[in-house]
Structure formats: structure tokens, C-alpha cells
SETIVEX-687507 format. One line per 2 residues: their letters; for each residue x negated, y, z of C-alpha. Coordinates in Angstrom, 1 decimal. Layout:
REM residues N
A = X/Y/Z ~ ...
REM end
This chain:
REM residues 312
XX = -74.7/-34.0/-226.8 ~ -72.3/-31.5/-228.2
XX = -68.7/-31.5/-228.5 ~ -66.8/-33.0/-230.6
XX = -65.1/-31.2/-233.2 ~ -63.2/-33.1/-235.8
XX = -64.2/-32.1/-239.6 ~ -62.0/-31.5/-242.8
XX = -63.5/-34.4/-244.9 ~ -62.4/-35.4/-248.7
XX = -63.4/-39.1/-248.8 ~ -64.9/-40.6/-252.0
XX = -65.2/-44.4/-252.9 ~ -63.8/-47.5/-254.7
XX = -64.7/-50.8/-253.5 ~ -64.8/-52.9/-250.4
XX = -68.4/-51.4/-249.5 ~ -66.1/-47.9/-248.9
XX = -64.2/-49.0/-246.2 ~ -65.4/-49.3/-243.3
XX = -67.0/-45.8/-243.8 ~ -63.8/-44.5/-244.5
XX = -61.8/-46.2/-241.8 ~ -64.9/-44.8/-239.1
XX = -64.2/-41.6/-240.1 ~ -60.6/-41.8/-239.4
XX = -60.6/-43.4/-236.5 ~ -63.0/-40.9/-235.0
XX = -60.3/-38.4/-235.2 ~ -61.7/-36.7/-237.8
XX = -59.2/-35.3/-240.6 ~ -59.4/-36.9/-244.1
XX = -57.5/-35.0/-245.4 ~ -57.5/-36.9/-248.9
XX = -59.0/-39.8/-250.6 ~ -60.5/-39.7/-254.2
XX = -60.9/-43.4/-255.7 ~ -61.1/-45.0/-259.3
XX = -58.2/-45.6/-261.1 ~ -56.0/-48.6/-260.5
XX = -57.7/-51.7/-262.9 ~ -56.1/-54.5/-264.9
XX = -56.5/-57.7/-262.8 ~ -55.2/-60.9/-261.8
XX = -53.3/-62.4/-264.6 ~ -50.9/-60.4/-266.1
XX = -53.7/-57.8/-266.0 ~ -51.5/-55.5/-264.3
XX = -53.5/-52.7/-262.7 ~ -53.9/-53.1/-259.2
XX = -55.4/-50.1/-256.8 ~ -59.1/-50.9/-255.2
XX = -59.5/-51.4/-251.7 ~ -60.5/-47.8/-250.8
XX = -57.0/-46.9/-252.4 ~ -55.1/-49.1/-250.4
XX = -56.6/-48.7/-247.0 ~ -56.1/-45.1/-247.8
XX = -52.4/-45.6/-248.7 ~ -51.2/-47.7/-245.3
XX = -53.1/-45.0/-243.1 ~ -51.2/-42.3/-244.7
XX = -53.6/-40.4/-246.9 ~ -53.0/-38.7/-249.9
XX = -54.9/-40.3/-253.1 ~ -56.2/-38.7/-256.1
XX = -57.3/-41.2/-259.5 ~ -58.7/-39.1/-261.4
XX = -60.3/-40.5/-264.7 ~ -63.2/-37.6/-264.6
XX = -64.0/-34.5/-262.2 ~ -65.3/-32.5/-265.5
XX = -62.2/-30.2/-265.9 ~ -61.1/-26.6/-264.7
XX = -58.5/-28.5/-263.6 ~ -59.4/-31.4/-260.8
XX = -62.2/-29.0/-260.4 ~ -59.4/-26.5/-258.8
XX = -57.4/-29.1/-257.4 ~ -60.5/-29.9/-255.1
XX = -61.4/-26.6/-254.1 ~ -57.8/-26.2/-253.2
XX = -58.3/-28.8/-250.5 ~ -60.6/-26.8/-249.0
XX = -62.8/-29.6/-247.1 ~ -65.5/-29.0/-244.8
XX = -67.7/-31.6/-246.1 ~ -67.3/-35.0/-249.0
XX = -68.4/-37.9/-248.1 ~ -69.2/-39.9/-250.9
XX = -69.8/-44.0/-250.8 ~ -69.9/-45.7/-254.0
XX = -67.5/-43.7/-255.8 ~ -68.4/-44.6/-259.3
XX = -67.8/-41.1/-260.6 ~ -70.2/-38.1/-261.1
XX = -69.8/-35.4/-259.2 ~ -70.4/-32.0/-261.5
XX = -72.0/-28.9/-259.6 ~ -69.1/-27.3/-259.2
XX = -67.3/-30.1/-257.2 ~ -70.8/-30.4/-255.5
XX = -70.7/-26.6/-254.3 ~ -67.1/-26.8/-252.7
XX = -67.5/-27.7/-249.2 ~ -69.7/-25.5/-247.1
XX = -71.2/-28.7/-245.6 ~ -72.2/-30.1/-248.7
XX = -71.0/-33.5/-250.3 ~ -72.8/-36.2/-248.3
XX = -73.5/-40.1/-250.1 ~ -74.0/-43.2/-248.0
XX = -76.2/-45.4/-250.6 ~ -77.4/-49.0/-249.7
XX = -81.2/-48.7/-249.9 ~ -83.9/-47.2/-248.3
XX = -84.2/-44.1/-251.2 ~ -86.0/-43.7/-253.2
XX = -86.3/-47.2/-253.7 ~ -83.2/-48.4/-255.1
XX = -81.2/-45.9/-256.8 ~ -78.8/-46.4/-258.8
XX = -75.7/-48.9/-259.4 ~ -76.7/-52.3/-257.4
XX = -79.3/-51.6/-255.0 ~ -78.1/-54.4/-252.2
XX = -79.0/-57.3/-255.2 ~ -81.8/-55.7/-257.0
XX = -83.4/-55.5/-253.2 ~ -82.7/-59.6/-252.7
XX = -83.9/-60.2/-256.1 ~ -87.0/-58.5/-256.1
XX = -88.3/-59.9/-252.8 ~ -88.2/-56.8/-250.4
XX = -88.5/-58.0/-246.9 ~ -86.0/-55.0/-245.9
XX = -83.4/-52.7/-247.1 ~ -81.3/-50.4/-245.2
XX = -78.9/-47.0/-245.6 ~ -79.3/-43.4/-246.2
XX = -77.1/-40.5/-246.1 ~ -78.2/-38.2/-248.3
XX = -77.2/-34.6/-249.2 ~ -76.0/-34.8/-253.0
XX = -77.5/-33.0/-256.1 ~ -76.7/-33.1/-259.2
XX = -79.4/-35.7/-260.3 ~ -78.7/-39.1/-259.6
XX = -79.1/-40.3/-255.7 ~ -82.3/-38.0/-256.0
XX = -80.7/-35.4/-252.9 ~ -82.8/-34.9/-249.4
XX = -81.9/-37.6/-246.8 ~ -80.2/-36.7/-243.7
XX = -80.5/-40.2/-242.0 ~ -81.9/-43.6/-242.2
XX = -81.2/-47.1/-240.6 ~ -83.2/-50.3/-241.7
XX = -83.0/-53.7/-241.7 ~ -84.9/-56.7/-242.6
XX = -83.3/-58.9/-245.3 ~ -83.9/-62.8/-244.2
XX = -84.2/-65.9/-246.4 ~ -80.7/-66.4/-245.9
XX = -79.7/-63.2/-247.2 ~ -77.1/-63.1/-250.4
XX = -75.7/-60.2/-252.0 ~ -72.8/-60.7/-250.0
XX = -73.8/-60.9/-246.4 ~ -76.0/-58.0/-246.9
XX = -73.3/-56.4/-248.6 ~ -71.3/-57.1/-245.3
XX = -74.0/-55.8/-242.9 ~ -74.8/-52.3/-244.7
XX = -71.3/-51.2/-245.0 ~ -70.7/-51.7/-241.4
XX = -74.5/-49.9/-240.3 ~ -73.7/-47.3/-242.8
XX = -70.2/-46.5/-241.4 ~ -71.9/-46.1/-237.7
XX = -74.8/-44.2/-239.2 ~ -72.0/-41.6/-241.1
XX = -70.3/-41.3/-237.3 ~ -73.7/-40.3/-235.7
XX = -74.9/-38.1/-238.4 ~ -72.0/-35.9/-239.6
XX = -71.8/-34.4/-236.0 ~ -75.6/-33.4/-235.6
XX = -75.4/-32.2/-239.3 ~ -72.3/-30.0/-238.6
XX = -74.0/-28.5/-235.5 ~ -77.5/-28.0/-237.6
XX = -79.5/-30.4/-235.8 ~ -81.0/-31.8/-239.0
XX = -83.5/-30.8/-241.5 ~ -82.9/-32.5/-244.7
XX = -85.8/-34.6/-245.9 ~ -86.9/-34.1/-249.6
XX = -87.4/-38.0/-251.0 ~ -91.0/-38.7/-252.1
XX = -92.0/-39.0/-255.7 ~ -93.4/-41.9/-255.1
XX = -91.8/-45.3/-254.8 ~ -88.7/-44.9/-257.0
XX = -87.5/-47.7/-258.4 ~ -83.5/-47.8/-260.3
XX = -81.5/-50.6/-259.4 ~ -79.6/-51.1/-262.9
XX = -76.0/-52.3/-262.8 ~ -76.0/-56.0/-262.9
XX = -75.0/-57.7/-266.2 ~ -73.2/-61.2/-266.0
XX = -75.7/-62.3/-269.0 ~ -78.0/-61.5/-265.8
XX = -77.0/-64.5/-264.3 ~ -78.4/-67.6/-266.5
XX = -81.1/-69.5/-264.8 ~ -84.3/-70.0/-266.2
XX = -85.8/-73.3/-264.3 ~ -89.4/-72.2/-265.9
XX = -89.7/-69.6/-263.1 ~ -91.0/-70.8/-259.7
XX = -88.4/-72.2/-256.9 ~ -88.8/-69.0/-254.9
XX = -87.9/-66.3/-257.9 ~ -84.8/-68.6/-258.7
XX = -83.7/-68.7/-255.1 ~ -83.7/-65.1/-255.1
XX = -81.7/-64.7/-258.2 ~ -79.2/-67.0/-256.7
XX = -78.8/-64.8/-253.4 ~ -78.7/-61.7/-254.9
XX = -75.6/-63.2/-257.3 ~ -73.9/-64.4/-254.7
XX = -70.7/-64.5/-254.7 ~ -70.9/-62.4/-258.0
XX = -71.3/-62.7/-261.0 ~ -72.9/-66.1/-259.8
XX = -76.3/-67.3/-260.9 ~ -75.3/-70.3/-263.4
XX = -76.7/-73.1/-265.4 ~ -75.7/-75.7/-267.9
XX = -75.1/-79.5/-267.1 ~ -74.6/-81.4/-269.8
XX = -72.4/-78.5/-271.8 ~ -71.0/-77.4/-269.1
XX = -71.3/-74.2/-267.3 ~ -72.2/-74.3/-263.1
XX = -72.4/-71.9/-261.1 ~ -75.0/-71.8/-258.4
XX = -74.1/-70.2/-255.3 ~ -76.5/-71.2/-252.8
XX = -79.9/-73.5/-253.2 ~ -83.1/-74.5/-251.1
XX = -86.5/-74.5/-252.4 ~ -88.3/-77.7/-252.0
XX = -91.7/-79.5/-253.1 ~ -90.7/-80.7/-256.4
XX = -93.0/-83.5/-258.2 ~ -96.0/-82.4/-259.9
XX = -95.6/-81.6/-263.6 ~ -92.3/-82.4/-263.9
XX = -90.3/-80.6/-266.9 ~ -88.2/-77.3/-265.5
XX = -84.7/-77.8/-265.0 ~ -85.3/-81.8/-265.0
XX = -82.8/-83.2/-262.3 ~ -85.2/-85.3/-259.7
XX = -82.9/-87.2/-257.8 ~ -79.4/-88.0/-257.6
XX = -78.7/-84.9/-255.4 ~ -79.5/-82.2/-258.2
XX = -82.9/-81.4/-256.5 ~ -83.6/-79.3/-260.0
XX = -87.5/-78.9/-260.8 ~ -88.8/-75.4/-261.4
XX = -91.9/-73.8/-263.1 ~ -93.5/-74.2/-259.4
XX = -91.9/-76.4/-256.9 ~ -88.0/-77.1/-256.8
XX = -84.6/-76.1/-255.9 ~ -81.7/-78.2/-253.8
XX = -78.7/-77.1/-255.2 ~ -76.0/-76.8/-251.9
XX = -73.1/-75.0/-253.0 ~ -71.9/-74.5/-256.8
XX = -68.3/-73.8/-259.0 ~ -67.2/-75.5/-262.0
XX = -65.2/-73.6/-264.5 ~ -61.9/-73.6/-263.3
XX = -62.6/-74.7/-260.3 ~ -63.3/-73.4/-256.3
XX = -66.4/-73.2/-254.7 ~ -68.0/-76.7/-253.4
XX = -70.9/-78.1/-251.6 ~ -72.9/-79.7/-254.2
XX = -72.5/-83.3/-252.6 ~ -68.6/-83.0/-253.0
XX = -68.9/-81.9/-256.6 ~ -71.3/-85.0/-257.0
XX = -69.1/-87.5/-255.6 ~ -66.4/-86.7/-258.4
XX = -68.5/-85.6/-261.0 ~ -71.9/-87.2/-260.7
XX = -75.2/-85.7/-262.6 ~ -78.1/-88.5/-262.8
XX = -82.1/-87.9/-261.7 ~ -83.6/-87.3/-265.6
XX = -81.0/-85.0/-266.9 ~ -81.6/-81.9/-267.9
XX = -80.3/-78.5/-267.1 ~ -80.4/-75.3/-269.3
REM end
């Protein structure tokens, strides 16, 4: 082991995913000496803009914040140098980072991205991983270039994704491996212990921002393809479907042997066991418009849906 000595890190990141990466950092004593984070969004509902979590984690411990609406100008260019960090560490920011930022610290800029690269880059990599079926998934740190998450990787931790996996425990379980992984890795690469790894050619896949017109079931696919789209929506945007006009959202389901030939999307029983192109899905936990998220048999016990009607 070497010693420790603390580094002169410029943080970069937005949501929830950020903070536990950023909060390692600073409670390893090393000096963050700002935070860069999106600007402040409308929300709630007066739509008054309200700062993201990275912002105000980074405001109660005491560090400066910077909002900038792009890093393209002479300008926040300058400003950044003028910090003069040792490294950035970037974890999903949400902003591209020009060359110029990219050349400032003498350590590089370093990204944390959720997926084993180069599968998975891009905006959504924890759902695209739960909806297409991988049996694992993981986090990379990953020495930045200018192309997009295409940089040499520094380190790597893995981990399988189960059958109970949503978007949102995953979500939970990377951010707080990738914040031990950042810890462990920014030492040894500060002391030149590691040789970057250039990412193969092969085996890249993009995992596109997902779009809530994404999120509309289609029964005709098998049980197992819907279950997946339901986990890797959940808790957003929310899978959903249509019961008699009205929209549902599906937060959690169970495949099951559904009866042979029945019509997708058919309801089977009077406990919205919902057929599928192959087999079936229990429906367990769902939202109505307006309304918080249930278990499906509390939802059915004020708003009943009968065997034989259809969903769309």
C-alpha cells in the first residue's frame, strides 16, 4: 500500500446515481474542491426550479457549485482551468466535456459509468441491461476522450443482475460499488499503478435514453420479455397498459403458465393474471393515474377488473 495523499478533485454529476461517489470522495479526505452539476429544473407544481441531488449534497457539505448550461465557451473553459484540479471525476453529468476541459487536470478526467463497457454506453445503461436479458452488469471507471464513453478503462467491478432486479435496485447497488470502486482506484491511478485498458471493438452496444412512449406494453410478446420491460421501468417511467380506458402502470409482475391459446392481454382470472404471446404475467404492484403505488390485490378490491377483459 502507499500513502495516502488527498487529491484536488472537481466533481461532475447530476442525479441521485452521483452521490454516493461524490460523498466517498469527500469523506476520504480528499479535497473537492468544487462541484459542477445541471442547472436547477422546473418541478413539483409550481414548476419552480429546484437544484438536483448532486447540487444539494454539494451545498450542505460546503462546496462551491457551478450550473453551467454548456462547457463550450472561452469562458467556463477558463473558469475551470482556474481551479486548477488534479483530476475530474465525472458520474453522470449530462454534459459534454470538450477537449479542452478534457486536457485540464494532469490526471485526466475520470467517468464512473454503469455497465461493463463497451457494452452499454450511452444514456441508460442500468435499464437497457434489465431489459435486454444480460445475466450481469457492473461499473467501470474509465479515462475520458472525447468520443462518447469510448476512453480506456482503469477498473472494473461486476455483478450478476437477478430475476428480481428493477431499474431501481440495480440503480441502488451500482452507485454504492462504483463509489467504493472510485476510492480504491483514484489512489493506485495517482501513484501509476495502472495501465489503462483500450475497450475492445467488439461488443458495443448504445444504451439510448429511455422514452416514456417506451413504456406501453405489448401483451403479444412472451411473459418473460414483458417482465423485463417492467423491471427495467421500474419505478420510472413505469411500464403501463390500458384497462378499460384507463391508463395503469405496471410496477412489478410474475410470469406464470398462462392457458393455451388464449388472446394476449386477455385478463384470466379475477387476479389480473394477464396472458401473453407465450405464457402469462401476475400483475403485483401497479399505479392508477393520480394515484400511489399499490399491490394489485388492493387496487382490485376497490376497483375490480373481471377474467375476459381485455388490456391494451
Amino acid at each position: 500500500m502507499h500513502a495516502f495523499s488527498p487529491l484536488r478533485i472537481v466533481f461532475m454529476g447530476t442525479p441521485d446515481f452521483s452521490v454516493p461517489a461524490l460523498k466517498a470522495l469527500n469523506d476520504a479526505g480528499h479535497e473537492v474542491i468544487a462541484v459542477y452539476t445541471q442547472p436547477p429544473r422546473p418541478a413539483g407544481r409550481g414548476q419552480a426550479p429546484r437544484p438536483g441531488p448532486v447540487a444539494r449534497y454539494a451545498t450542505e457539505a460546503g462546496i462551491p457549485v457551478f450550473t453551467p448550461v454548456s462547457l463550450k465557451g472561452a469562458e467556463e473553459q477558463a473558469r475551470f482551468a482556474a481551479l486548477a484540479p488534479d483530476v475530474a471525476v465525472v458520474v453522470a453529468y449530462g454534459l459534454i466535456l470538450p477537449q479542452a476541459v478534457l486536457d485540464v487536470p494532469p490526471l485526466g478526467c475520470l467517468n464512473l459509468h454503469a455497465s461493463l463497457l463497451p457494452r452499454w454506453r450511452g444514456a441508460a445503461p442500468i435499464q437497457r441491461a434489465i431489459w435486454a436479458g444480460d445475466e450481469e452488469t457492473g461499473v467501470a471507471v474509465m479515462k475520458m476522450e472525447a468520443g462518447l464513453d469510448t476512453g480506456p478503462v482503469l477498473a472494473v467491478r461486476r455483478t450478476p443482475i437477478s430475476a428480481e432486479d428493477t431499474a431501481g435496485t440495480l440503480h441502488d447497488r451500482l452507485a454504492a460499488m462504483g463509489a467504493e470502486l472510485l476510492i480504491e482506484t483514484l489512489p493506485r491511478w495517482a501513484a501509476g499503478e495502472i495501465v489503462p485498458q483500450p475497450q475492445p471493438e467488439e461488443g458495443v452496444t448504445y444504451a439510448e435514453k429511455i422514452g416514456k412512449e417506451e413504456g406501453r406494453i405489448d401483451w403479444r410478446q412472451p411473459a418473460e420479455a414483458v417482465s423485463r420491460q417492467i423491471r427495467a421501468l421500474s419505478p420510472w417511467p413505469g411500464a403501463y397498459t390500458f384497462v378499460e380506458g384507463e391508463r395503469l402502470k405496471v410496477l412489478a409482475a410474475r410470469p406464470e403458465q398462462g392457458a393455451a391459446g388464449a388472446v394476449p392481454g386477455r385478463v384470466l382470472d379475477d387476479e389480473l393474471l394477464i396472458a401473453c404471446g407465450e405464457g402469462a404475467l401476475r400483475l403485483l404492484r401497479v399505479q392508477r393515474p393520480g394515484k400511489r403505488p399499490m399491490a394489485a390485490a388492493e387496487m382490485l378490491r376497490g376497483r375490480p377488473v373481471a377474467a375476459g377483459t381485455r388490456l391494451g
